[in-house]
C-alpha positions in Angstrom: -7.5 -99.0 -98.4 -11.0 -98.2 -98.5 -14.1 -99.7 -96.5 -17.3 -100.9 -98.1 -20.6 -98.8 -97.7 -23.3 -101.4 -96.6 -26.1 -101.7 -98.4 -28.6 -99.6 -97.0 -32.3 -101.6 -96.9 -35.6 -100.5 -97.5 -37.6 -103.2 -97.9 -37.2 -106.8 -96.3 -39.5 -110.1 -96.9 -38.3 -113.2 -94.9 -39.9 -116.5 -95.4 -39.5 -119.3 -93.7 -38.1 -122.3 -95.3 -38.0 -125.5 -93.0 -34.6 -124.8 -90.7 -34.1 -121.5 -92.8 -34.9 -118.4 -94.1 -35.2 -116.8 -97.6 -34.6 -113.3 -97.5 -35.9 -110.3 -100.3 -34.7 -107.4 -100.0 -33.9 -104.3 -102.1 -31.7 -101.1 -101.5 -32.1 -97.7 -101.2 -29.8 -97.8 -104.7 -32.4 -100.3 -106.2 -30.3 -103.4 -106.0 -31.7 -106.6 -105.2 -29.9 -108.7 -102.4 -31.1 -112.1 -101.6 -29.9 -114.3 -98.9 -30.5 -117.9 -97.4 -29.8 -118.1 -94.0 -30.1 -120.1 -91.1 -33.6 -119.1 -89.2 -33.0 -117.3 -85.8 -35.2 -119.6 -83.8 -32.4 -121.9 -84.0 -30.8 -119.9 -81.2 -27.4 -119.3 -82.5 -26.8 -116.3 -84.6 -28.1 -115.8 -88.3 -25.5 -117.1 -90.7 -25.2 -116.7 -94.2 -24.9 -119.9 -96.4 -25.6 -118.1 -99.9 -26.8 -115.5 -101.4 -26.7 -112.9 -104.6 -28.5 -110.5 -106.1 -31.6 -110.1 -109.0 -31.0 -107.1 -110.3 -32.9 -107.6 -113.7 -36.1 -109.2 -114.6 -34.7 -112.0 -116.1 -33.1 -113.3 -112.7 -35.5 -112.8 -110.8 -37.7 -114.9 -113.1 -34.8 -117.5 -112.6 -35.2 -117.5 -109.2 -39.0 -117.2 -108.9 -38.9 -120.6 -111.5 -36.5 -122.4 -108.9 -38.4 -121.7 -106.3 -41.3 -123.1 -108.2 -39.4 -126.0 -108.8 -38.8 -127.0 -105.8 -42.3 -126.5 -104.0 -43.1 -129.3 -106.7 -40.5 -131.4 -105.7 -41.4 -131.1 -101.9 -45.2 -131.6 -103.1 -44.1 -135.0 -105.1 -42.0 -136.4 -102.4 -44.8 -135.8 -99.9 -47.9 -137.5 -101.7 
């Protein structure tokens, strides 16, 4: 049996999203991890409740739109 190599990181953005945390990232390969997470201020340990990877342009634009799509949403419900 053989054991995974993690991924080694070289760049990291983490934004803060209400109780959680978006996280960027991309390997030293070139992949593109993403993860939402619980945020650490909420005192327990970081867990992990999805995440994937954009590898090409065209998700990453997938992503970037949902995003989009739900800063309106929050925007709409506020006003």
């Amino acid at each position: 049996m053989s054991t995974a190599t993690p991924l080694a990181i070289v760049r990291r953005r983490a934004f803060p999203l209400g109780q959680l945390e978006l996280d960027l990232m991309q390997s030293a390969c070139g992949a593109r991890p993403w993860a939402l997470r619980t945020a650490p201020e909420m005192g327990a340990a970081c867990r992990v409740l999805t995440n994937g990877f954009c590898d090409s342009a065209a998700e990453r634009a997938e992503l970037a739109a949902q995003l989009r799509a739900l800063a309106d949403a929050v925007e709409a419900w506020v006003e």
